[in-house]
C-alpha positions in Angstrom: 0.0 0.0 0.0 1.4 3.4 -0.9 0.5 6.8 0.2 -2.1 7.4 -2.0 -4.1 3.9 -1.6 -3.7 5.2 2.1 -5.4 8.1 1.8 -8.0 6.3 -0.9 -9.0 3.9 1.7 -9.3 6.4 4.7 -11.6 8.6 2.7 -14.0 6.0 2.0 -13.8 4.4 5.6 -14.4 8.2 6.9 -16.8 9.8 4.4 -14.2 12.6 4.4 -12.8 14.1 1.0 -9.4 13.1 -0.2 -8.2 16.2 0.2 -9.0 16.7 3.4 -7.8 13.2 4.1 -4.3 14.2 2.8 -3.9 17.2 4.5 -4.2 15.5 7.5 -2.1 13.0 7.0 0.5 15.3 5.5 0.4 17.0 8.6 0.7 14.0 10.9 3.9 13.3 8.9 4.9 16.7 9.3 4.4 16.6 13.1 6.2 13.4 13.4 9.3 14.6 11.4 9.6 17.7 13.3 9.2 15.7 17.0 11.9 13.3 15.6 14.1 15.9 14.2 14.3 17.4 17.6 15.0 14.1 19.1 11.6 13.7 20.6 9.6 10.2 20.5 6.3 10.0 19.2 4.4 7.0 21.3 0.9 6.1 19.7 0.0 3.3 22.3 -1.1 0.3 21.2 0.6 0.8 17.6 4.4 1.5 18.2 6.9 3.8 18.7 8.8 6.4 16.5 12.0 7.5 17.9 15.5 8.5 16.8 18.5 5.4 17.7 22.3 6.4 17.6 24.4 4.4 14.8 28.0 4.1 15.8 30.8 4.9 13.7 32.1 2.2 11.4 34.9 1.1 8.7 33.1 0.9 5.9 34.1 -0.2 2.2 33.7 1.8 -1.3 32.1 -1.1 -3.8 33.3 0.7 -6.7 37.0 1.6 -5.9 37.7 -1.2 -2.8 38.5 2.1 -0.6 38.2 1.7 3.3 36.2 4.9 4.1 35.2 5.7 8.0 31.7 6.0 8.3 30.6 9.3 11.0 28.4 8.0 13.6 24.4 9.1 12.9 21.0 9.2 14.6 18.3 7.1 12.5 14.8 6.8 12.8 13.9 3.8 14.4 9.8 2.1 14.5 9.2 -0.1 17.7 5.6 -1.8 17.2 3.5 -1.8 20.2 1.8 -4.8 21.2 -1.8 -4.9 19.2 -0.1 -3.8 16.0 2.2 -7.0 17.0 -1.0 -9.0 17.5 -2.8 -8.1 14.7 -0.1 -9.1 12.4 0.3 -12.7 13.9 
């Protein structure tokens, strides 16, 4: 399912427009980049966890040229499913 099968299947479910439907659901993506980007976590219980993890530094290898390179360390974006989203996928 893509973004736009998302927002196709909400609007029917809701009655809303698609366009309204997208608008919220850019801005719920909005809001959860900015919380993340501050280093925030975003808990919606029952359905996960978004929150940022630390990567560590690394040695890492060019696949074109065979180079070593060092890799900086980085935050990521991490997803942690909560327990009925867990269940509902069994």
């Amino acid at each position: 399912m893509n973004k736009t099968d998302l927002i196709n299947n909400i609007s029917s479910k809701s009655g809303l427009t698609k366009k309204d439907v997208e608008t919220v659901l850019n801005g719920f993506l909005g809001e959860i980049t900015d919380a993340l980007s501050t280093g925030d976590k975003v808990q919606l219980i029952g359905f996960g966890t978004f929150e940022t993890r630390k990567r560590s530094g690394r040695v890492g290898r060019n696949p074109q040229t065979g180079k070593e390179i060092e890799i900086p360390e980085s935050n990521v974006p991490a997803f942690k499913a909560g327990n009925k989203l867990k269940e509902a996928v069994k």
